[in-house]
N, C-alpha and C positions, 0 to 999 in steps of 0.2 A: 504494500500500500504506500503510495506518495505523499501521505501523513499521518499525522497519529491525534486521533482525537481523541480528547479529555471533555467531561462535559461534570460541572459539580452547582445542581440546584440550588444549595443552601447561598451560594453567593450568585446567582443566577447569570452563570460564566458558562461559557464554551472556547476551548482554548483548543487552536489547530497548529500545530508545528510540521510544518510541511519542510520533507527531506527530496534527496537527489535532485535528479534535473528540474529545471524552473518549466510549468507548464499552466499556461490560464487556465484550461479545464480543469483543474486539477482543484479550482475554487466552486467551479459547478459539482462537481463529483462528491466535494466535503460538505456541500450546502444540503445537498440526498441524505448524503449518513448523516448531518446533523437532524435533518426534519425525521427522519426515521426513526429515530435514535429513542429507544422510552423514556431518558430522561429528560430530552427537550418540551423545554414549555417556552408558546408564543413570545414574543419580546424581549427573548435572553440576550444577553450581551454578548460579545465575539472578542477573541483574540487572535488574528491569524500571522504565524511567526515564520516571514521568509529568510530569517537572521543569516541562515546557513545556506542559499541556495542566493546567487544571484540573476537577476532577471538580463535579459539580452540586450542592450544599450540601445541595438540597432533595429530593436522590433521596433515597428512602424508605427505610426500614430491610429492608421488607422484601424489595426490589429487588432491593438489597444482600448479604442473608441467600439468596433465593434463586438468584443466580448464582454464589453462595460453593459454594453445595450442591451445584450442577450438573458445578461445575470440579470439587471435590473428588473429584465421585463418577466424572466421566467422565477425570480425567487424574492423580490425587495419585499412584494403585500404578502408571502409567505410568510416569512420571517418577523414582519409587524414594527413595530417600532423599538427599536434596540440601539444602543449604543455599540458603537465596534472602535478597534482599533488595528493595525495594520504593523508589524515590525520587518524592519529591513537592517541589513548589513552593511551598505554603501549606499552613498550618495547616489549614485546610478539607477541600483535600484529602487531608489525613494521615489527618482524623478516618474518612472515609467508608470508606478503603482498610482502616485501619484494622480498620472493622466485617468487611471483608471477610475478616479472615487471621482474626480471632477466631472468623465463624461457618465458616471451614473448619476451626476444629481442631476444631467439633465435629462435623465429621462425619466424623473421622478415626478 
């Protein structure tokens, strides 16, 4: 598996530490096993940790833009209102992930 999920109710936390190669689906796939998950409840928080995997510099904006679009549109009213948060390792990867929370809020 290309991450390890942790999911702990009492602080209403879901924590994803994503290993090996860097893959956008790989944030589709985690969002499955967290809605599936028994102890997911609506509106939990996230923490998704790419610390250890750097994302490709050179992937394309519009890559980028279009898998923003696809999660938004297939998991945002899933998941409800939650706060998340995102970790990275380098500046590089910050910038890319970045792109990606910017072009979901527009299609929020």
């Amino acid at each position: 598996m290309p991450y390890i999920l942790l999911i702990d109710p009492q602080v209403n936390c879901m924590f994803i530490k994503h290993v090996g190669e860097f893959d956008f689906g790989n944030i589709a796939r985690s969002a499955e096993d967290r809605l599936n998950h028994p102890d997911h409840q609506m509106g939990m928080d996230f923490i998704h940790d790419f610390s250890e995997q750097q994302i490709p510099p050179d992937l394309p904006f519009h890559v980028v833009a279009g898998e923003s679009k696809r999660f938004a549109n297939d998991y945002n009213l899933k998941f409800s209102r939650c706060k998340g948060a995102l970790v990275v390792g380098d500046a590089k990867s910050y910038a890319k992930l970045h792109q990606f929370v910017e072009a979901a809020a527009l299609y929020q």
